[in-house]
VOPAGU-2260 file (C-alpha; in pm, 1 decimal, decimal comma):
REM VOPAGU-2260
SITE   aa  ch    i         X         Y         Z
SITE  UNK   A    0    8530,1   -1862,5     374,7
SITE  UNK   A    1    8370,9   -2165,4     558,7
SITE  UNK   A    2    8152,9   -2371,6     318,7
SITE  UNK   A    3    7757,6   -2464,0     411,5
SITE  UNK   A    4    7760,5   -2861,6     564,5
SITE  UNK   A    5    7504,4   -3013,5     297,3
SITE  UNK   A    6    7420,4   -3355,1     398,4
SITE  UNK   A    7    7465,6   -3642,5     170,4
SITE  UNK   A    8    7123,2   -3828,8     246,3
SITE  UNK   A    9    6831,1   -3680,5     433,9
SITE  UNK   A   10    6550,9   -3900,1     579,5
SITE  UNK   A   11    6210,3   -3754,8     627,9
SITE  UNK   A   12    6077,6   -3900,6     981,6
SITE  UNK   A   13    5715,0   -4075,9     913,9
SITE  UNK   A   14    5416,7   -4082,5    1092,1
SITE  UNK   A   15    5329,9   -4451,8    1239,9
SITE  UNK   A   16    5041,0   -4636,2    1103,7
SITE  UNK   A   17    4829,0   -4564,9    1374,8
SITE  UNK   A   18    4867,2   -4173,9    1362,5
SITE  UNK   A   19    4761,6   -4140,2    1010,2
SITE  UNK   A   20    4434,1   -4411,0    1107,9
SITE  UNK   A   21    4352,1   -4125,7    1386,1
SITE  UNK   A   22    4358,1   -3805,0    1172,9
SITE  UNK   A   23    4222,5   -3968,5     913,1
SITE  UNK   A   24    3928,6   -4053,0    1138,1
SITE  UNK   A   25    3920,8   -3672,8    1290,6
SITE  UNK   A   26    3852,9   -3543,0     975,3
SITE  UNK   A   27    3581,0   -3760,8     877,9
SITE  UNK   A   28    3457,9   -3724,7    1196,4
SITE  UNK   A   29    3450,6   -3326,2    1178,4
SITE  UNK   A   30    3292,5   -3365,1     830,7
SITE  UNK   A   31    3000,4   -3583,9     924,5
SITE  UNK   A   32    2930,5   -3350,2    1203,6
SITE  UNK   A   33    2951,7   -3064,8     950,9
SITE  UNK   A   34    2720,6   -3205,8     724,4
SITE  UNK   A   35    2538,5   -3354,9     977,1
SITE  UNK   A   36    2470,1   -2959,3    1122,7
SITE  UNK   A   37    2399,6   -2835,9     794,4
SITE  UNK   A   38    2109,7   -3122,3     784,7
SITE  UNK   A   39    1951,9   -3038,2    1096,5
SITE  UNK   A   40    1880,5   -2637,7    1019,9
SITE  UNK   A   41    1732,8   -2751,8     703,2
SITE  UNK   A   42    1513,1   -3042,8     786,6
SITE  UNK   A   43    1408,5   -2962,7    1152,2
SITE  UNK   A   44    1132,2   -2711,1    1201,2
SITE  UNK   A   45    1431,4   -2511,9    1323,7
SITE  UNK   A   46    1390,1   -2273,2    1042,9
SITE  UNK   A   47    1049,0   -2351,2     898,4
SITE  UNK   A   48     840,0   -2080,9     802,7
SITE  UNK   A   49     663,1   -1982,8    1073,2
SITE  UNK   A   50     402,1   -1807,5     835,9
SITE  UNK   A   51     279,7   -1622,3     553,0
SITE  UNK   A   52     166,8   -1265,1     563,2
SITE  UNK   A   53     -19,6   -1170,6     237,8
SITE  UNK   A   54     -82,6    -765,4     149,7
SITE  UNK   A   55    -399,1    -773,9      46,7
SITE  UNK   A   56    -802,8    -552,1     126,2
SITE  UNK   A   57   -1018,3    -764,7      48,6
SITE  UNK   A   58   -1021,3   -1006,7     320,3
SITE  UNK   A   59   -1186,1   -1299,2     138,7
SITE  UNK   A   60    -939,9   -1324,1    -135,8
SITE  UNK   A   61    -635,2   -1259,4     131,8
SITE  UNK   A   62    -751,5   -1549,0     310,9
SITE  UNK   A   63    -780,0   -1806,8     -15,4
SITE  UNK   A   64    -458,8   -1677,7    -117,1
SITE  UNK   A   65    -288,1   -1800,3     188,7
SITE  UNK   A   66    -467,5   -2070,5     255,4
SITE  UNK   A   67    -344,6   -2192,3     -96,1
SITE  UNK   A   68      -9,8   -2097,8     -58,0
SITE  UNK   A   69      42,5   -2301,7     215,2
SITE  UNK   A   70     -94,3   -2606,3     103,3
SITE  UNK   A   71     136,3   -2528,6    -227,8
SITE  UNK   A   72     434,5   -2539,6      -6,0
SITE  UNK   A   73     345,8   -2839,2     187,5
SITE  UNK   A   74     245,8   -3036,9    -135,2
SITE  UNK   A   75     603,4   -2961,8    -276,5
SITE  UNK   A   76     794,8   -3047,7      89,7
SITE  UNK   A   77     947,3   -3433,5      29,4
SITE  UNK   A   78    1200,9   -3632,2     262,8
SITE  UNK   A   79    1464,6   -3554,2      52,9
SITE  UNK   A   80    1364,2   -3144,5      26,4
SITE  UNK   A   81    1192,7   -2941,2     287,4
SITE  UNK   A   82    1027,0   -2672,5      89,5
SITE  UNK   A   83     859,6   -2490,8     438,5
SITE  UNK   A   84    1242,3   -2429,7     540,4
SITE  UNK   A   85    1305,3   -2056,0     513,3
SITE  UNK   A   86    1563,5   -2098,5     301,0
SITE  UNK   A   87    1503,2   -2360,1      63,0
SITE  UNK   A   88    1144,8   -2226,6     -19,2
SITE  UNK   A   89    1078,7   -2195,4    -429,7
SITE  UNK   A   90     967,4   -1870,0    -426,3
SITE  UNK   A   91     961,9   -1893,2    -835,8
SITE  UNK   A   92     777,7   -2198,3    -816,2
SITE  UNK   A   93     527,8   -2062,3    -553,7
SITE  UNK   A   94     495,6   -1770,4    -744,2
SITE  UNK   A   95     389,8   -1947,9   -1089,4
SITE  UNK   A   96     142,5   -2157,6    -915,5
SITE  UNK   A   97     -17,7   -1853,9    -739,0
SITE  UNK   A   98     -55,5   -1696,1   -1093,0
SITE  UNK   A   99    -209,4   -1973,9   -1267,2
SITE  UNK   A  100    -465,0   -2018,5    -943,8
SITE  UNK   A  101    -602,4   -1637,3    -909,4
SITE  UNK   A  102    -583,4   -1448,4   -1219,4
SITE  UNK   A  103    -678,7   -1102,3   -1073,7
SITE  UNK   A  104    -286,7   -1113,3    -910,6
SITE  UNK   A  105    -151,9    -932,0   -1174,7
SITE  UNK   A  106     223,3    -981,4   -1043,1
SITE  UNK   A  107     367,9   -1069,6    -713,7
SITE  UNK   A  108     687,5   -1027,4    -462,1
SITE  UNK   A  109     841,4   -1281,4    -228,9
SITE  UNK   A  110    1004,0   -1130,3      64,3
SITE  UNK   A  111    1187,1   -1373,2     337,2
SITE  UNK   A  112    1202,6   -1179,6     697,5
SITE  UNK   A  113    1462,4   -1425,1     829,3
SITE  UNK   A  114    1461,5   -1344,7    1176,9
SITE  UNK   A  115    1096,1   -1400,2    1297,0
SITE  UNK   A  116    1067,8   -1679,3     998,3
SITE  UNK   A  117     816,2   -1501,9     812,7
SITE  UNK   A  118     716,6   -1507,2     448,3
SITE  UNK   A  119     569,4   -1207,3     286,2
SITE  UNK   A  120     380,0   -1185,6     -31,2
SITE  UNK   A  121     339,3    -852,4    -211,8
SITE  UNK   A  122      63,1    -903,5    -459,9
SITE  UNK   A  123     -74,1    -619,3    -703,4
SITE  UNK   A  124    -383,6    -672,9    -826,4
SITE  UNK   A  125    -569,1    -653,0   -1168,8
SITE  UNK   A  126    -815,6    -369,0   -1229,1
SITE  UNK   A  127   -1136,5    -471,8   -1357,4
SITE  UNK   A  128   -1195,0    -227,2   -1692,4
SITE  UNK   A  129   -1475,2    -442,5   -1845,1
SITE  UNK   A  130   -1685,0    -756,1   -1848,2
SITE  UNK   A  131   -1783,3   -1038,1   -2134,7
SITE  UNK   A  132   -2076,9   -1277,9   -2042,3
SITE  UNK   A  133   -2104,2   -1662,8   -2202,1
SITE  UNK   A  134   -2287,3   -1945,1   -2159,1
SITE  UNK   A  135   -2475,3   -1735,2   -1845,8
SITE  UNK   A  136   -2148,3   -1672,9   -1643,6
SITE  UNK   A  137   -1975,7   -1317,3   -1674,4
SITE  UNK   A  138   -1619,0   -1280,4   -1669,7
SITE  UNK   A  139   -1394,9    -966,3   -1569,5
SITE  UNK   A  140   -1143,8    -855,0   -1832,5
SITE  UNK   A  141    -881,1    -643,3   -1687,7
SITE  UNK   A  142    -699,5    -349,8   -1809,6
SITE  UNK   A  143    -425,0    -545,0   -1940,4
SITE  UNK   A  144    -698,8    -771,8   -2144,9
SITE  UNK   A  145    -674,9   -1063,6   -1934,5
SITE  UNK   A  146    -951,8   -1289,4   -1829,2
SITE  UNK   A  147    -994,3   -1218,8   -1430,1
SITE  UNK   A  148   -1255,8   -1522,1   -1376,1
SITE  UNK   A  149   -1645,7   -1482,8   -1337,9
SITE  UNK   A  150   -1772,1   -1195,8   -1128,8
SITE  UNK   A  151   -1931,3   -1249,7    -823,3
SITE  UNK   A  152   -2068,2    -928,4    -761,2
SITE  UNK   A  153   -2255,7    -671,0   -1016,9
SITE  UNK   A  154   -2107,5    -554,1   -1296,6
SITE  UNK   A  155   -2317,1    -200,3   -1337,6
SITE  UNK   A  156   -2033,8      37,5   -1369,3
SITE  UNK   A  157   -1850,6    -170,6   -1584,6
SITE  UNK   A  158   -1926,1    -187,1   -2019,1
SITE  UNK   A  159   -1972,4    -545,9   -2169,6
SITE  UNK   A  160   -1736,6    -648,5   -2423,9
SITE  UNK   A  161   -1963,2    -842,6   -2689,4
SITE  UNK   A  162   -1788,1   -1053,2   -2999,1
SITE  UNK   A  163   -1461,9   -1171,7   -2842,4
SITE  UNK   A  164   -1370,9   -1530,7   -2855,9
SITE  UNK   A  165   -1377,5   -1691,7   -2514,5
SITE  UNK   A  166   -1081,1   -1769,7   -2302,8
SITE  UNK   A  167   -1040,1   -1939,2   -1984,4
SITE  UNK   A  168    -974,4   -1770,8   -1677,6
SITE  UNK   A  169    -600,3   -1651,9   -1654,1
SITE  UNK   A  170    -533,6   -1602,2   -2067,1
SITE  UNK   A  171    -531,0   -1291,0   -2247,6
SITE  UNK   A  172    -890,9   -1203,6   -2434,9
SITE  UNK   A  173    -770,1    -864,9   -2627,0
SITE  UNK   A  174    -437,4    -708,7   -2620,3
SITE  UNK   A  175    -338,1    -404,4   -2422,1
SITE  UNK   A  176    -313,5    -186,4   -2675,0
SITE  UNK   A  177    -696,6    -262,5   -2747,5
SITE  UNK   A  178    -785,7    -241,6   -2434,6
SITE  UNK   A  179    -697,3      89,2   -2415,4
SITE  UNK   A  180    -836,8     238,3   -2717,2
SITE  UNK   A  181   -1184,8      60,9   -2599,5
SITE  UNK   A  182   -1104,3     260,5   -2292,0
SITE  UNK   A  183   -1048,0     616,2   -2432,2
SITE  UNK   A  184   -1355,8     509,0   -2668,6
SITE  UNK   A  185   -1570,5     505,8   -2319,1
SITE  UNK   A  186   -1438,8     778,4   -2128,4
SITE  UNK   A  187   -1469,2    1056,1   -2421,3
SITE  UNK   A  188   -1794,9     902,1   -2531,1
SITE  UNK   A  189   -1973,9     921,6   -2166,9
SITE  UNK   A  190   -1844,9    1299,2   -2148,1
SITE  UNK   A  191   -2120,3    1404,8   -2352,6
SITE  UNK   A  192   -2394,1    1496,7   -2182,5
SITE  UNK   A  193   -2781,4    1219,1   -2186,9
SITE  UNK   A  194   -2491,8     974,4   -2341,5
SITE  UNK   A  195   -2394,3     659,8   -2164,7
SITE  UNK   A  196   -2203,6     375,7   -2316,6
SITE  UNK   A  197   -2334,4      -1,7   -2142,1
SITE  UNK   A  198   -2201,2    -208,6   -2406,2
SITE  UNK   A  199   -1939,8    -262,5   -2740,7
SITE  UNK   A  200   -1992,2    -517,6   -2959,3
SITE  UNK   A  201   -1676,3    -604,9   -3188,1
SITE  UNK   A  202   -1820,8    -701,4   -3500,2
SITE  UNK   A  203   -1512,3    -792,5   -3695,0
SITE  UNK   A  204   -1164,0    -875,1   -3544,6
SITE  UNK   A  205    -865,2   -1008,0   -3763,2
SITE  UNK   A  206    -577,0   -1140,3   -3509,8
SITE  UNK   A  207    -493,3    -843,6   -3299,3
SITE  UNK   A  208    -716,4    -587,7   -3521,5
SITE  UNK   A  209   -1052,9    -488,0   -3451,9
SITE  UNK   A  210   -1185,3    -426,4   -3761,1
SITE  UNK   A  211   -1596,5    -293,6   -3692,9
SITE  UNK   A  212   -1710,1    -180,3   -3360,5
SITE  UNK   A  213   -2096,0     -98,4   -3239,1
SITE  UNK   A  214   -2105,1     124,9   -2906,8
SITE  UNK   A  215   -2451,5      59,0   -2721,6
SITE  UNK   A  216   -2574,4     318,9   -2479,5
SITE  UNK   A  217   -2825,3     280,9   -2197,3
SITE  UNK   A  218   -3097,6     439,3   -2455,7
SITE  UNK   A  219   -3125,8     149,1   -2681,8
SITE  UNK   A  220   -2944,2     305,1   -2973,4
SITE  UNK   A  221   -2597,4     214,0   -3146,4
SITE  UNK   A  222   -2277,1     385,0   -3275,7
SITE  UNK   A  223   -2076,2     288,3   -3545,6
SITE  UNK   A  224   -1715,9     433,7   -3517,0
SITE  UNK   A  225   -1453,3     491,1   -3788,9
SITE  UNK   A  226   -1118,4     353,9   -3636,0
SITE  UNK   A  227    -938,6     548,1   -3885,0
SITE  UNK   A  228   -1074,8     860,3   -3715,6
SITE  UNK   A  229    -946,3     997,9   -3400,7
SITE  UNK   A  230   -1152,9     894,7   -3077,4
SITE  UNK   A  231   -1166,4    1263,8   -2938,1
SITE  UNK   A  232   -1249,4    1382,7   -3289,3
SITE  UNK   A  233   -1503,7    1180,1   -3368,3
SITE  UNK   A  234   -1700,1    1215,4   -2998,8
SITE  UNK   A  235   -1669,6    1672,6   -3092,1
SITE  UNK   A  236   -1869,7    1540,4   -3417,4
SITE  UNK   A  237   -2131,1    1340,4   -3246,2
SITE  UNK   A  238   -2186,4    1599,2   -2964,8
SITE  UNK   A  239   -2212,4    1891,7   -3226,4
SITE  UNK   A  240   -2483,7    1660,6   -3370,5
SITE  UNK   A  241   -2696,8    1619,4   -3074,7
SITE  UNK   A  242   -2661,4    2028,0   -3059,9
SITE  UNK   A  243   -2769,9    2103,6   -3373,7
SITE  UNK   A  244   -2982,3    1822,6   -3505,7
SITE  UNK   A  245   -3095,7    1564,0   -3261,8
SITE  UNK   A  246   -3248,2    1708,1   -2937,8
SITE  UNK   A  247   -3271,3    1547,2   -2613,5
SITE  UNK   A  248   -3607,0    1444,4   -2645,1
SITE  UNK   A  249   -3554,5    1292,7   -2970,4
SITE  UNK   A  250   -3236,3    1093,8   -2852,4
SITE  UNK   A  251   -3478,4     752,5   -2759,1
SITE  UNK   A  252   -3611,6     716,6   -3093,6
SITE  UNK   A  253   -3289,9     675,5   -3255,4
SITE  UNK   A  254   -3214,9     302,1   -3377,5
SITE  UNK   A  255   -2845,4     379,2   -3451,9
SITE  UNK   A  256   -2568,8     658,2   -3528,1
SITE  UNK   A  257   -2313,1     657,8   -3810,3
SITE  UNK   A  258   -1988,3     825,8   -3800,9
SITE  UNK   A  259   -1820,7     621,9   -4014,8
SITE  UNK   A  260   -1779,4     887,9   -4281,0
SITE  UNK   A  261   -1500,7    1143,4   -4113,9
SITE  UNK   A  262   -1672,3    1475,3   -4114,3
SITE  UNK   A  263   -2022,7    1365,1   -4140,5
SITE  UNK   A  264   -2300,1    1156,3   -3904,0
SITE  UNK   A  265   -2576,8     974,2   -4054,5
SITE  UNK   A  266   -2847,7     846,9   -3812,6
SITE  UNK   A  267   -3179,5     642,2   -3784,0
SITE  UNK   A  268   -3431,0     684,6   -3586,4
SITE  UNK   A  269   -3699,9     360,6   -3496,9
């Protein structure tokens, strides 16, 4: 059987000098006009945003919101970062600063359309449940307790909130789970017929409890709730006392109802 010729020495042929210089420059050439590309489509208006598009009704607060947002982006667009490209935008940063700036936007959504360039911001607003005046300025507090900045319009079918410590606009004034048992206090309340609440004045809050509670109604008089007692079962017991022992016409003399007692209402009248 013929044997396989293995050579004794084998010399690998080199490149000259002169080759490896040219490659070497080809590639660094290629990668400088990589990077040099990349570059471009983010720091020429190439892919800037071309604008923002804000879901919103009411027109005035549609047209502060992006009016703000775009001097937020420009104020955050440096030489060494171009925030108004498409792609590098800080939505989370945008977002936070939006927040902190209109506290009725309860929560928000950055969308980026790439192909027209466009920038769309979601926005769900706060509800308005109530209102807490100080120092001659009234502020909306909204249904997830948080201070919604001063009301420019009227607040008439809205209740005050009296006896809460005062926060500034954005912060949280009473806890959601508050808020809605002041709520449900309201709504069963202003079921029962010549009875409308206008006001609640907290008259003792530990930390996250409210402790005493007035309700106000647009006749002058007061309420003063047991929060032991169920909200539904305590409005049955004042309604079956207007039935059987306070008539309508008597209901504007009264200085103030108790129901503090489960079972039993003790009133005042002027």
């Amino acid at each position: 059987m013929r044997k396989t010729y293995i050579p004794k020495t084998y010399k690998k042929q080199s490149r000259s000098k002169s080759s490896n210089f040219i490659i070497g420059f080809l590639k660094f050439l290629i990668f400088i006009i990589i990077v040099g590309g990349i570059g471009y489509l983010l720091y020429s208006p190439i892919l800037n945003i071309a604008k923002f598009e804000v879901s919103l009704e009411d027109g005035t607060l549609r047209d502060n919101v992006m009016s703000r947002t775009q001097d937020l982006v420009e104020s955050k667009t440096y030489w060494w970062y171009n925030n108004k490209n498409i792609f590098l935008l800080r939505g989370n940063g945008l977002e936070n600063d939006l927040l902190q700036e209109f506290p009725q936007i309860k929560s928000m959504l950055i969308k980026r359309n790439l192909l027209d360039k466009t920038v769309n911001l979601d926005i769900t607003l706060r509800k308005p449940v109530f209102y807490h005046c100080y120092d001659s300025s009234c502020y909306l507090i909204s249904e997830d307790g948080f201070n919604m900045g001063i009301s420019e319009s009227s607040n008439e079918d809205l209740v005050e909130i009296k006896g809460i410590s005062q926060k500034s606009a954005g912060e949280p004034v009473l806890i959601e789970r508050e808020i809605t048992w002041l709520i449900n206090i309201v709504e069963e309340y202003n079921k029962i017929d010549s009875l409308k609440i206008t006001s609640i004045d907290i008259q003792q809050k530990s930390g996250d409890n409210i402790l005493s509670i007035f309700v106000y109604t647009d006749k002058g008089y007061y309420i003063m709730l047991d929060l032991d007692t169920d909200v539904i079962y305590q409005a049955q017991v004042l309604k079956q006392v207007f039935i059987s022992q306070i008539p309508l016409e008597r209901q504007d003399e009264l200085e103030y109802i108790d129901l503090r007692i489960k079972d039993r209402a003790y009133y005042k009248f002027k």
